[in-house]
ZAMARGU-4260 file (C-alpha; in steps of 0.2 Angstrom, whole numbers, plus 5000, padded with zeros to 4 digits):
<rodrens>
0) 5083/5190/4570 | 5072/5195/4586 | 5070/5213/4587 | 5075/5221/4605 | 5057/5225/4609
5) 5053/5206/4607 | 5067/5201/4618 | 5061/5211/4630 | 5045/5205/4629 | 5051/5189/4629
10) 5059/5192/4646 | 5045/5199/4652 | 5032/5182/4649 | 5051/5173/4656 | 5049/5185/4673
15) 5031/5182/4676 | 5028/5165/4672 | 5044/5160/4684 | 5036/5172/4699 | 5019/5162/4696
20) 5026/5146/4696 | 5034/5150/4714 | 5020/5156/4719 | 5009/5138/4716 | 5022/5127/4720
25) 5026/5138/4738 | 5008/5138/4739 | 5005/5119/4736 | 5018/5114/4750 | 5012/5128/4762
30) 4994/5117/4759 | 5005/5102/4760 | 5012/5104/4776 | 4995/5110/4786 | 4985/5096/4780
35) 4998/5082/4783 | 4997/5088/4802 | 5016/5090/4801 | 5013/5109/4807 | 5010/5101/4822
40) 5026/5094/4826 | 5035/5109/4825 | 5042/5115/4839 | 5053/5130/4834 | 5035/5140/4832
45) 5029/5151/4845 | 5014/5141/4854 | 5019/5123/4850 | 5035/5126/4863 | 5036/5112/4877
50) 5022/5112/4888 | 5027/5115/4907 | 5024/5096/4913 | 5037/5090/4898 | 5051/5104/4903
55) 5048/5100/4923 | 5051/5081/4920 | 5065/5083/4913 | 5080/5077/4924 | 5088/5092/4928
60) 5103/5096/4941 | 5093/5105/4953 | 5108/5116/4961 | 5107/5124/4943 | 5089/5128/4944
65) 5084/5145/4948 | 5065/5152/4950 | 5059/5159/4931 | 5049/5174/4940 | 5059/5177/4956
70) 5070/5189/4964 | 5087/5185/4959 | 5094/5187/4979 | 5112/5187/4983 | 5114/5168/4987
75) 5108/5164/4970 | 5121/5176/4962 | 5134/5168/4974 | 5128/5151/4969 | 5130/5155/4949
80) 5148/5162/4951 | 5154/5148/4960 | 5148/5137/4946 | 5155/5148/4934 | 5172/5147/4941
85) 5172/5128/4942 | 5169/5127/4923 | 5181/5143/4920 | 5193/5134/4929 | 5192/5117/4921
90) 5194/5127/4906 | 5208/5137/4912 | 5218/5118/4913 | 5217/5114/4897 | 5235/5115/4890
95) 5228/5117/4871 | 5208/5119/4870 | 5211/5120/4850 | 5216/5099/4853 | 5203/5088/4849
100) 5202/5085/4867 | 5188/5098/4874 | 5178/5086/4861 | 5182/5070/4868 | 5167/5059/4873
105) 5173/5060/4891 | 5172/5080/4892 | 5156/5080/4885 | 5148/5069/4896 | 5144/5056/4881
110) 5145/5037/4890 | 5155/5026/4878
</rodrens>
C-alpha cells in the first residue's frame, strides 16, 4: 500500500503533466490555425469586419438607412417611430405570438 505522501506526489506529476499537455496541444492548434490562413477568414475579430464597399452593397431598404456619424434631427426620429409602430402593430394583431405562426416562412420573409 502507497503511503499518503506518495499519493500526493502522484497527484502532483497527474496535475502537471495534464496542465503541460493543454498547454502543447492548445499551442499546436493556435500554430494550426495561423499557418492554414483560416485566421483570415474570421470575421468575428476586430480588424477583419466587413470592409465599407461589402456593407454599402448590400441591398438595403434605404428608408431604414440612417447617416453612421450625423445628427440625429427630428425627421429622422419621426421616421423611426413610425416604423416602429408598424411592426408594434403588426405584433399587437397577433392573437397568440407563442403559435408557431410568428415563425412561419411567410412572416419571416423566407420565399417558399
Amino acid at each position: 500500500m502507497e503511503t499518503a505522501e506518495k499519493k500526493n506526489y502522484n497527484l502532483l506529476w497527474l496535475g502537471i503533466g495534464s496542465t503541460l499537455l493543454a498547454l502543447l496541444t492548445t499551442g499546436i492548434s493556435i500554430l494550426i490555425y495561423h499557418n492554414s490562413g483560416d485566421m483570415y477568414l474570421d470575421r468575428s475579430r476586430p480588424g477583419f469586419l466587413p470592409d465599407k464597399e461589402e456593407i454599402e452593397s448590400r441591398e438595403v431598404e434605404e428608408e431604414f438607412l440612417f447617416s453612421e456619424d450625423g445628427p440625429v434631427t427630428v425627421y429622422d426620429l419621426d421616421e423611426y417611430l413610425k416604423h416602429f409602430q408598424e411592426e408594434l402593430n403588426d405584433l399587437d394583431e397577433l392573437k397568440n405570438p407563442y403559435s408557431p405562426e410568428p415563425l412561419s416562412d411567410d412572416a419571416l420573409g423566407i420565399p417558399k
